[in-house]
C-alpha positions as CSV (number, residue, x, y, z in Angstrom):
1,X,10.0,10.9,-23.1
2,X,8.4,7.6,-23.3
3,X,7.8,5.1,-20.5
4,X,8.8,1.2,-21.5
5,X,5.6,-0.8,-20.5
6,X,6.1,-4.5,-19.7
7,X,3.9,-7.0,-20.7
8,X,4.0,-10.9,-21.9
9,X,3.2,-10.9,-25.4
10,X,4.2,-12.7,-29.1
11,X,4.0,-11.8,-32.4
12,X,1.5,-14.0,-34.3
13,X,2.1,-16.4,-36.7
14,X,-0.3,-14.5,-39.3
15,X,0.9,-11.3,-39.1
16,X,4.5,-12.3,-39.4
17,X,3.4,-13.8,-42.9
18,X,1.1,-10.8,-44.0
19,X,-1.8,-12.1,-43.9
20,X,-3.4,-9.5,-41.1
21,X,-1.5,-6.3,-39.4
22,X,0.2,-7.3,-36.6
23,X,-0.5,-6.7,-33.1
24,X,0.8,-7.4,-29.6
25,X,-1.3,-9.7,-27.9
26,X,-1.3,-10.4,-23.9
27,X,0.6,-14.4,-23.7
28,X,-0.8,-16.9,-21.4
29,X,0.0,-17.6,-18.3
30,X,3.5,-19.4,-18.0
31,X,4.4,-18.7,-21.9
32,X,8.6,-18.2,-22.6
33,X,9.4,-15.5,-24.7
34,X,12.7,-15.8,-26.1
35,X,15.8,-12.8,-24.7
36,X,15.9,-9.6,-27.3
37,X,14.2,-7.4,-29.6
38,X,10.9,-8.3,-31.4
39,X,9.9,-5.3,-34.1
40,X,6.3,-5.0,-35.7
41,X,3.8,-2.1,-36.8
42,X,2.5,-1.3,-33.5
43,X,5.9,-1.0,-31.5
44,X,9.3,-2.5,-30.2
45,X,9.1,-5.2,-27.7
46,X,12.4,-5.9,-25.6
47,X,12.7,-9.3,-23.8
48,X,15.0,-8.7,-20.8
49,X,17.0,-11.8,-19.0
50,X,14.4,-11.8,-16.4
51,X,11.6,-12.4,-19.4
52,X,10.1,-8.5,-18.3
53,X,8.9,-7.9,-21.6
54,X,9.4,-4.1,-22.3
55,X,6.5,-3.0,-25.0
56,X,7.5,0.4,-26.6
57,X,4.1,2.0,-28.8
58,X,4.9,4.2,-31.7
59,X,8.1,3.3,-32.6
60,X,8.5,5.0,-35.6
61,X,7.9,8.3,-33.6
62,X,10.5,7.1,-30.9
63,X,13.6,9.2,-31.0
64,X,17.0,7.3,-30.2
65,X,17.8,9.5,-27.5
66,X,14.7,8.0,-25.6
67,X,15.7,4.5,-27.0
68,X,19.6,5.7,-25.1
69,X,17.7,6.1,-22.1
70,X,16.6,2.9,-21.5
71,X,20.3,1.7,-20.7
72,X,20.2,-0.8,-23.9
73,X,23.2,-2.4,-25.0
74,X,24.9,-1.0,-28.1
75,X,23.8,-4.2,-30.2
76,X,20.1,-4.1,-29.1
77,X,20.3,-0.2,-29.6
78,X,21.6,-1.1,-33.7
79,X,18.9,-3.4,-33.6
80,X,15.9,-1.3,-32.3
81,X,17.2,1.4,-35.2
82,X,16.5,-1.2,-38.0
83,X,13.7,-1.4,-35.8
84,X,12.0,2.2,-36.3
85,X,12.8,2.3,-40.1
86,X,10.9,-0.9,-40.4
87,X,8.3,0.6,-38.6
88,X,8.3,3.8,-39.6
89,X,7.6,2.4,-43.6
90,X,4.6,0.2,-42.1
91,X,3.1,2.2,-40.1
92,X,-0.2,3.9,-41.8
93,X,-0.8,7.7,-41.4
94,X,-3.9,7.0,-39.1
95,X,-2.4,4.4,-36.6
96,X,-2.7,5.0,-32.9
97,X,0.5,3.4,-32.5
98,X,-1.3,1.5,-29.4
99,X,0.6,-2.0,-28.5
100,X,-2.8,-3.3,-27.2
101,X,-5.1,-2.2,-30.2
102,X,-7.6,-4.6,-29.8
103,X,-8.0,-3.8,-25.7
104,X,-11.1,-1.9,-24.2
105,X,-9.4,1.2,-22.5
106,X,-11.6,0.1,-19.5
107,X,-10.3,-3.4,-19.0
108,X,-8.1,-4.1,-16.0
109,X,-4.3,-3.0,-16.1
110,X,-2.9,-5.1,-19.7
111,X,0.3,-6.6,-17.9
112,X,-1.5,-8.0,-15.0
113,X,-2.5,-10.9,-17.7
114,X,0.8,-12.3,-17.4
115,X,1.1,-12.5,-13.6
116,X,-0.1,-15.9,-11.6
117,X,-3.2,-15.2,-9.8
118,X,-2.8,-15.8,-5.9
119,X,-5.6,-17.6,-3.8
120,X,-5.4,-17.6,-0.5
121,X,-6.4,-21.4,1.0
122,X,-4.9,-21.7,4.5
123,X,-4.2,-25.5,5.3
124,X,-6.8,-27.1,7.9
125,X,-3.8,-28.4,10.1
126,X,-3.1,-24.5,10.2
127,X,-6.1,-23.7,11.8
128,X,-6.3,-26.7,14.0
129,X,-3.1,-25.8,15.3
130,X,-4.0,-22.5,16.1
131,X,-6.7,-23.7,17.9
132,X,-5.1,-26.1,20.0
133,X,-2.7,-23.5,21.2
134,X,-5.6,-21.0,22.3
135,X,-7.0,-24.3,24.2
136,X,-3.4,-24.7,26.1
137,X,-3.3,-20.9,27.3
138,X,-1.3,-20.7,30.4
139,X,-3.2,-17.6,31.5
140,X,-2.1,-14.8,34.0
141,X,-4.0,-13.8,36.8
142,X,-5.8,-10.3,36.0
143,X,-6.4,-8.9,39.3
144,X,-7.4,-5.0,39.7
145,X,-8.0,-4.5,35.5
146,X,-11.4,-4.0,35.2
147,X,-10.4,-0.5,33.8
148,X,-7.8,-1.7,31.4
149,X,-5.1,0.5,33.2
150,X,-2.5,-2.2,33.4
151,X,-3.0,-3.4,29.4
152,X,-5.3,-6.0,28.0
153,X,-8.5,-6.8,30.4
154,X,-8.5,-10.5,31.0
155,X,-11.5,-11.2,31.1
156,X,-12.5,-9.4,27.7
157,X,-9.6,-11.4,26.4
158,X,-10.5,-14.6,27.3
159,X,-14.3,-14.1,25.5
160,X,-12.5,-13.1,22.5
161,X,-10.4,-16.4,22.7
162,X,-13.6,-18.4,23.0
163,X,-15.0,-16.7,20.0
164,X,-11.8,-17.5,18.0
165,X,-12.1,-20.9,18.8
166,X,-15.8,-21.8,18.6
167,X,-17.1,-19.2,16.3
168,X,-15.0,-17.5,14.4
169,X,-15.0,-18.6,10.6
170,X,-11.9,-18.1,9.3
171,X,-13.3,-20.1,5.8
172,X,-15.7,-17.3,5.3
173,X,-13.3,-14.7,5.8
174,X,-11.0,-16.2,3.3
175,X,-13.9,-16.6,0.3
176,X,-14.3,-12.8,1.0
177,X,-11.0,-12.1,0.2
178,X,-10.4,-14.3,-2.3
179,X,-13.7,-12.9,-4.0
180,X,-11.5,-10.2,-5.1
181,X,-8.6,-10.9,-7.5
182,X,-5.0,-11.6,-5.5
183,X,-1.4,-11.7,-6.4
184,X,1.5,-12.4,-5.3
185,X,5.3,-11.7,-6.7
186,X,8.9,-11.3,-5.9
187,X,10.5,-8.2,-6.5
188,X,14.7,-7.9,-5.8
189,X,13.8,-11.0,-3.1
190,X,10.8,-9.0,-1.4
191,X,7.5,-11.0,-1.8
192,X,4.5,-8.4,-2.5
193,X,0.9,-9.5,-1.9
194,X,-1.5,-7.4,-3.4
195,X,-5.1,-6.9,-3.8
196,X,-6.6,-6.0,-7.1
197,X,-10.7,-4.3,-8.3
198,X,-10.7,-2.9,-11.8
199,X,-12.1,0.6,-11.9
200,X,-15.5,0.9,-13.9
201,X,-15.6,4.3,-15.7
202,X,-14.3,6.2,-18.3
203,X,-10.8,6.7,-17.1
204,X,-9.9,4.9,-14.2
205,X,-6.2,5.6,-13.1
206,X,-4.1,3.2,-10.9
207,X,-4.1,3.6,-7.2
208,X,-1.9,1.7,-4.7
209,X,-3.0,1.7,-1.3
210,X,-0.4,0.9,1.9
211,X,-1.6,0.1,5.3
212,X,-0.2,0.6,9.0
213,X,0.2,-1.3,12.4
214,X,-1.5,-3.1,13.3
215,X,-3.3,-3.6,10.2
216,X,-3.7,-5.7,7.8
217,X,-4.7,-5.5,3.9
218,X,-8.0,-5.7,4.8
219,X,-8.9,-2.6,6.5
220,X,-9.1,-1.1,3.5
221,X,-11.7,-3.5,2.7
222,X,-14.4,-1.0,3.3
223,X,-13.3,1.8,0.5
224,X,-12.2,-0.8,-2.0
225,X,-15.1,-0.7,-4.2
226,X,-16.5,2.5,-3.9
227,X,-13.3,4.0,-5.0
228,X,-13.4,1.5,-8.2
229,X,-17.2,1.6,-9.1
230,X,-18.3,4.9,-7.9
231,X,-21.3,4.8,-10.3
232,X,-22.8,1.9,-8.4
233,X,-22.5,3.4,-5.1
234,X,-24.1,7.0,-6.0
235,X,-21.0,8.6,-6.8
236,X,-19.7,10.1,-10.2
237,X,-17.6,7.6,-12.8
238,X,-15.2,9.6,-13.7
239,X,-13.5,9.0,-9.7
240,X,-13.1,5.6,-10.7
241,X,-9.5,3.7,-9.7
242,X,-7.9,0.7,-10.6
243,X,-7.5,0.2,-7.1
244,X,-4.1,-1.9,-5.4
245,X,-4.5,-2.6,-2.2
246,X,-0.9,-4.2,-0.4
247,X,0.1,-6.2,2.2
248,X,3.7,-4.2,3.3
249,X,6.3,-6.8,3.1
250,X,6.9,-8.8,6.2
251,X,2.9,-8.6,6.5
252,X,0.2,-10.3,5.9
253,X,0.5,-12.6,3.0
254,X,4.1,-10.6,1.8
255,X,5.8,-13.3,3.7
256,X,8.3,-14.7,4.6
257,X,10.2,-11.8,3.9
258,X,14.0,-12.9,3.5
259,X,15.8,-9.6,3.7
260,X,16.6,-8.3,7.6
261,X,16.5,-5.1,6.4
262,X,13.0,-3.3,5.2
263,X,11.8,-0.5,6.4
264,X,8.8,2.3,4.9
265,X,11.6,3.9,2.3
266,X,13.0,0.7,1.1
267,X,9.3,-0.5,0.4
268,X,8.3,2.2,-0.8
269,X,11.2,1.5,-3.7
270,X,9.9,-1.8,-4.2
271,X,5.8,-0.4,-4.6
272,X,7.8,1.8,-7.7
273,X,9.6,-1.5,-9.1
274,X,5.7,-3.0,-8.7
275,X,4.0,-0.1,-10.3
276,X,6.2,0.8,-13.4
277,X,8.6,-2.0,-14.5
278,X,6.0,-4.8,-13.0
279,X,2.8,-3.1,-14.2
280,X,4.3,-1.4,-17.0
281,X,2.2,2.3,-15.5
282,X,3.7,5.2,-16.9
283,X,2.1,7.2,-13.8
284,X,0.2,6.0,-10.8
285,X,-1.9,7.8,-7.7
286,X,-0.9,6.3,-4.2
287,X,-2.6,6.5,-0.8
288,X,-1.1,5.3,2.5
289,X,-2.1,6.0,6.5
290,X,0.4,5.2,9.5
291,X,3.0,3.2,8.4
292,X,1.6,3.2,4.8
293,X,1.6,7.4,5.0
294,X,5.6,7.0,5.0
295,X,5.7,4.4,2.1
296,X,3.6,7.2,0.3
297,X,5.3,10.2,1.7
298,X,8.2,8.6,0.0
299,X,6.9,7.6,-3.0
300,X,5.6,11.5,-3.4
301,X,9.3,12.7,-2.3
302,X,11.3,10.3,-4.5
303,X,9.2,9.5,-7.3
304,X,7.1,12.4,-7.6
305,X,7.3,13.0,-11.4
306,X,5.6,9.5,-12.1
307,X,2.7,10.3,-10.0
308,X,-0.6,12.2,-10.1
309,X,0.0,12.6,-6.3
310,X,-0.5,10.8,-3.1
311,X,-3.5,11.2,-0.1
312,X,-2.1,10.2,3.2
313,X,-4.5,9.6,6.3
314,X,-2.5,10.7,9.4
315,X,0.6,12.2,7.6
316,X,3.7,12.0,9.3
317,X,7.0,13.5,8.4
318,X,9.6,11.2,6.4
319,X,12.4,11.6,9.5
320,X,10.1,10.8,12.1
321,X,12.1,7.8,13.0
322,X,15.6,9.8,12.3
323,X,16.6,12.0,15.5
324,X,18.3,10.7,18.7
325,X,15.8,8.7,20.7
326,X,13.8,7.5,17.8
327,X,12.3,4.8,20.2
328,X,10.4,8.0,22.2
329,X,7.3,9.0,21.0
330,X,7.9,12.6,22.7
331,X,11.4,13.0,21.0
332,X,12.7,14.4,24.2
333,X,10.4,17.3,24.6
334,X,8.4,17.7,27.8
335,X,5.0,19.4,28.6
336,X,5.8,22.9,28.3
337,X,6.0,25.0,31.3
338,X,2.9,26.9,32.2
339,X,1.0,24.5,30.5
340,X,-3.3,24.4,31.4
341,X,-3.8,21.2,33.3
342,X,-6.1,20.5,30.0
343,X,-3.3,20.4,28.1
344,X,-1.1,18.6,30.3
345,X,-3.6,15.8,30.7
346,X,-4.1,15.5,26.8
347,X,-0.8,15.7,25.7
348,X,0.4,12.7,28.4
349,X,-2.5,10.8,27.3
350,X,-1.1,10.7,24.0
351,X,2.2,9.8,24.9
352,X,1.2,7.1,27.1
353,X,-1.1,5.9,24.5
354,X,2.1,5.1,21.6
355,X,5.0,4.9,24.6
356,X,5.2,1.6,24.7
357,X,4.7,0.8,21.0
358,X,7.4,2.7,19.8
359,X,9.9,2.1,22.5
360,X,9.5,-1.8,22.3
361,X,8.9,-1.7,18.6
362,X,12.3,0.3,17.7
363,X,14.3,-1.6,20.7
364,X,13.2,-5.1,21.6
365,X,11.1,-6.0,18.8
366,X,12.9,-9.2,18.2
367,X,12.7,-10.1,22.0
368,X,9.6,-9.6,21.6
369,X,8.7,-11.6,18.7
370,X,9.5,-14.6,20.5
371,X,6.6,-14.5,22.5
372,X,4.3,-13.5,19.9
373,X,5.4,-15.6,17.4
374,X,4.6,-18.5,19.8
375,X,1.7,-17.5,21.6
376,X,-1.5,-16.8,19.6
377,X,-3.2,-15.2,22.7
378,X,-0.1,-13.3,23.4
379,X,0.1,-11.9,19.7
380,X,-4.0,-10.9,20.0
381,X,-3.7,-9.2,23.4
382,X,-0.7,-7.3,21.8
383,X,-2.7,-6.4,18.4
384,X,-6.0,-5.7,20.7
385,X,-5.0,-3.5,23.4
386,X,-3.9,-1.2,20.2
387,X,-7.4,-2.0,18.6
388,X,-8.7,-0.5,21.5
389,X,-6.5,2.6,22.4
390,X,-5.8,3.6,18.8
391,X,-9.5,3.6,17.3
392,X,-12.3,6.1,18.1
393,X,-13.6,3.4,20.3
394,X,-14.7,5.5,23.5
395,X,-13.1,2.3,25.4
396,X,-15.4,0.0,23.8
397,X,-13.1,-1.8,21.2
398,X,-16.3,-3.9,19.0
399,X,-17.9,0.0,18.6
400,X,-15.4,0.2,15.9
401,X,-14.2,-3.3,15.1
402,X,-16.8,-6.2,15.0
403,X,-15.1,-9.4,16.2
404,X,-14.6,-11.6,13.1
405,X,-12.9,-7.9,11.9
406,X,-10.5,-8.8,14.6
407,X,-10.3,-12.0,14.2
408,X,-9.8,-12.2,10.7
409,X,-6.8,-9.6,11.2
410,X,-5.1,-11.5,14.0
411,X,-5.3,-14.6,11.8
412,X,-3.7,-13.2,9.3
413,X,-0.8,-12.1,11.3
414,X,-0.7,-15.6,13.1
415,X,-0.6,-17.8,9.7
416,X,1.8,-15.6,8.3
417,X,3.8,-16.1,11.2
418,X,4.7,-12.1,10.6
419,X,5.1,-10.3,13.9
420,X,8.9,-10.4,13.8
421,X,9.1,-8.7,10.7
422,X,5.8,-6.4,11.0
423,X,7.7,-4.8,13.9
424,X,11.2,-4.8,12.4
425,X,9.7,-2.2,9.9
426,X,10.0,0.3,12.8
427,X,13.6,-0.7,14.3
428,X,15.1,-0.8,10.8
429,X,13.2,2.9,10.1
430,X,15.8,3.9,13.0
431,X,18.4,1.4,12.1
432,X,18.5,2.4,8.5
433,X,17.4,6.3,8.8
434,X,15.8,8.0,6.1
435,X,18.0,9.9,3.6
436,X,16.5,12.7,1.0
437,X,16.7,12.2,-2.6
438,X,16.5,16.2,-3.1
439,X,16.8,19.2,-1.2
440,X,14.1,21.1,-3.1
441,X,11.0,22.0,-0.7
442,X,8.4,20.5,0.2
443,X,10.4,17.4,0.2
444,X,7.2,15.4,-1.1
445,X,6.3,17.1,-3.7
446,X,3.9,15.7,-5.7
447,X,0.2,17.4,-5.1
448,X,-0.8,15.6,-1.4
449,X,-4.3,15.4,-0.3
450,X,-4.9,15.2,3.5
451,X,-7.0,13.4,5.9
452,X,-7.7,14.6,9.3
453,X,-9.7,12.5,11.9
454,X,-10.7,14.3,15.2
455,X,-9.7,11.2,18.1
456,X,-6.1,11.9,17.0
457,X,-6.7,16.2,17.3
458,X,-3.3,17.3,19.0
459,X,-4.2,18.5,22.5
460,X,-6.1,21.9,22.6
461,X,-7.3,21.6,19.0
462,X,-10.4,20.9,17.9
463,X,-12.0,19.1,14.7
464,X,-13.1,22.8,14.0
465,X,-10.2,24.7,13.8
466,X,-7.4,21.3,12.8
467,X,-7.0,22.3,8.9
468,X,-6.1,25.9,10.2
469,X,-3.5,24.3,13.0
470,X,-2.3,21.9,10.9
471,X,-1.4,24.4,8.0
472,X,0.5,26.1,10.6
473,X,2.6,23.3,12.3
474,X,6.2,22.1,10.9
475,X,4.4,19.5,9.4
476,X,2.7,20.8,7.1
477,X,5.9,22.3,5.4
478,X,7.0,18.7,4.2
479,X,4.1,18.6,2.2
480,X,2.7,20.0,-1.4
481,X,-0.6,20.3,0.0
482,X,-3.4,20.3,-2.2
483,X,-6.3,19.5,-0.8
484,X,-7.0,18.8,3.0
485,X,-10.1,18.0,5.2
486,X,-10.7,17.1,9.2
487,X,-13.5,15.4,10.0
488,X,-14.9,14.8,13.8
489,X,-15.6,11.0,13.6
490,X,-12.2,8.1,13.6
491,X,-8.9,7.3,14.9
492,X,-5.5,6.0,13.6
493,X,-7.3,3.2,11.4
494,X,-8.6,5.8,8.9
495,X,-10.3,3.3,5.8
496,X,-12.3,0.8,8.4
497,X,-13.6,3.8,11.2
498,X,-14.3,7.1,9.0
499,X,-14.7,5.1,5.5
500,X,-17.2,7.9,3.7
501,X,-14.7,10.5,4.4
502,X,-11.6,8.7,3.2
503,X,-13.5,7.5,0.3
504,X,-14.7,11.2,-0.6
505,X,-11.6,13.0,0.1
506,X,-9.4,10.8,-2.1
507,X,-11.6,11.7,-5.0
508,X,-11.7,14.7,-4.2
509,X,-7.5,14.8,-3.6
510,X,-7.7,13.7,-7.5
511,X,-10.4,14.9,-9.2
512,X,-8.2,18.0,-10.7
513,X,-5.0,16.0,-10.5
514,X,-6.2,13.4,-13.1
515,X,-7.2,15.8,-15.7
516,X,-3.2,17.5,-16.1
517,X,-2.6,14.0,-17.1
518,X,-3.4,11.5,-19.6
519,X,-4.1,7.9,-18.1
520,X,-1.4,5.6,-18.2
């Protein structure tokens, strides 16, 4: 079967009179191309009502039951059949039937020529709001905190305030990010911010990456261009990606998000609308960790025949938020009896490490979200205390994060104004459970490759032995395993704290995986 790829694109004024062969050339930015069918030598293109321009190659070679397929109406299907008996009389024995003849295979993605680019250019009264409300801080007293055990240590806090105000450069930040190329688009009323490098190699395949919470974008920052120039960084060019990096809707700069109702597998429907109908990819890798590793889980368990496969960072099975008590992190189990005190200690620590989170996420989180929506120190004490406990930080949060890191994260949930809805994601997960699109097993099954990072070993498990103990747990039955690694150093925020290894083992998850197929 084909795949329709969608482009902007118009037939040009020479070919149409015979003076050159025709071929289907990228339009600029803005251009109107007229509702229907437009026919040439290189392929079929089909305007739809929302000007998606549908470019199918080798026309002449196209069978009508794959034309059926794409749910034409009956007078565009007696149209596209003219179509292929036009083309199949001009089309010469030795034409690649390609609708972008004239394009180097290692340019960026073709149909990202017709999308707006997106800079990012946050208004000075922004920022000097922001910092007149970290001036007016009505601050608690912190007594008896010095070892964090009642949250955020005040006096930490208030230093990291004083650096936002006075030091931080949020101008720099934004050049940083903007130095790589950004969009932005509306798909079915969801806003999608994405970040965009063009591979350099031979082959580069497509690669959308989804983050967690509470992350942004950016902590992928780190991996972006060693996975899409692996030549210059001492690694081989045929690993190259076309690398997508997105800001989940509700986050970051995929705001304001005007549906109540997203959650990880209703975004990950809209990353498929993105990759096929929007980018016009007839097959796509995806990587994910936390929140991101269920946007991928489902894209691998849905949509698994238009993938090469998916490599999650801290997998996590696609009912996790599904049972009873979705809001408790234990999901009603207890320490076992006869437990070793060891265990016991590790496995509370754990609990009491996500508790909170989850319970307030799932139940209060619009309660919640009054506060943080108002308060900038209240939204970074909330953001930091999970900095802290969730990273391989040893209790020393800037080990793992330098400040402007921070910074530059927690101004990006503050301009967005995006804590309601980064923390709806989880309460509409259990308002809005997960269903399965298939009963076959596993129920991702496109090829998974696996990251495994030591601070987040369950209790009495070690970096040694976790690929053995992870093999053996229930959750390694979701997935179609393929490749899998643990490595001692890094915590819940995979790309920024353990970068070489997530770097090398999402090559290594696709190395073989991208030779069964033929690029997109």
């Amino acid at each position: 079967m084909i795949t329709p790829r969608i482009i902007r694109s118009k037939e040009s004024r020479a070919a149409r009179q015979g003076k050159r062969p025709l071929t289907w050339r990228p339009s600029r930015a803005g251009q109107q191309v007229r509702t229907g069918l437009h026919t040439g030598t290189g392929g079929i293109l089909y305007t739809s009502k929302n000007r998606n321009v549908y470019a199918l190659p080798c026309l002449s070679k196209t069978s009508l039951a794959e034309l059926h397929q794409l749910r034409w109406t009956k007078a565009e299907l007696r149209r596209a059949r003219d179509a292929r008996a036009d083309a199949a009389q001009a089309t010469s024995p030795d034409h690649d039937c390609d609708p972008f003849p004239s394009k180097d295979k290692s340019m960026p993605i073709p149909a990202l020529d017709h999308l707006k680019p997106f800079t990012i250019s946050v208004p000075d009264e922004q920022l000097e709001d922001l910092k007149t409300r970290l001036r007016s801080t009505r601050w608690p007293e912190d007594i008896g905190n010095e070892d964090w055990f009642y949250g955020v240590n005040g006096a930490y806090l208030k230093q990291l305030v004083e650096y936002w105000i006075d030091a931080f450069d949020w101008r720099k930040a934004e050049g940083q990010i903007n130095g790589y190329a950004n969009y932005r688009i509306v798909i079915d009323d969801v806003p999608v911010h994405f970040l965009y490098k063009a591979g350099k190699g031979k082959s580069p395949i497509p690669i959308i990456l989804s983050h967690g919470w509470p992350w942004t974008f950016w902590d992928w920052s780190k991996v972006i261009d060693p996975l899409a120039d692996p030549g210059r960084f001492g690694g081989d060019p045929t690993d190259a990606f076309d690398v997508l990096v997105t800001s989940l809707p509700g986050f970051g700069f995929s705001t304001p998000l005007p549906r109540p109702d997203m959650n990880f597998w209703k975004i990950a429907d809209i990353y498929h609308l993105l990759m096929t109908d929007t980018l016009g990819l007839s097959r796509y890798a995806a990587g994910g960790s936390d929140v991101g590793s269920l946007v991928t889980g489902q894209l691998g368990h849905k949509y698994a025949n238009s993938l090469y496969g998916v490599y999650l960072a801290r997998p996590l099975r696609l009912n996790f938020f599904s049972g009873e008590r979705p809001w408790d992190v234990t999901g009603g189990q207890m320490v076992p009896q006869g437990a070793s005190a060891e265990i016991r200690d590790a496995m509370l620590r754990v609990q009491r490490r996500f508790a909170a989170h989850i319970a307030v996420h799932v139940l209060d989180s619009e309660t919640q979200a009054y506060g943080l929506s108002d308060s900038p120190v209240g939204m970074l004490a909330w953001l930091l205390h999970r900095w802290r406990n969730w990273s391989d930080s040893q209790g020393s949060v800037e080990s793992v994060f330098p400040r402007d890191h921070m910074l530059t994260n927690a101004t990006i949930y503050w301009i967005n104004n995006s804590a309601r809805t980064t923390m709806r994601t989880y309460a509409n997960a259990a308002r809005y459970p997960w269903q399965p699109s298939h009963d076959r097993k596993p129920a991702i099954e496109a090829p998974v490759g696996v990251t495994l990072l030591g601070f987040e070993n369950p209790p009495g498990v070690t970096t040694a032995n976790r690929v053995e103990a992870y093999r053996k747990s229930a959750d390694a039955a979701w997935l179609n395993t393929t490749y899998i690694n643990a490595h001692e150093k890094g915590g819940h925020f995979a790309p920024y704290e353990n970068p070489g290894a997530v770097i090398s083992d999402i090559r290594a998850t696709f190395r073989p995986l991208r030779e069964n197929f033929r690029g997109p």
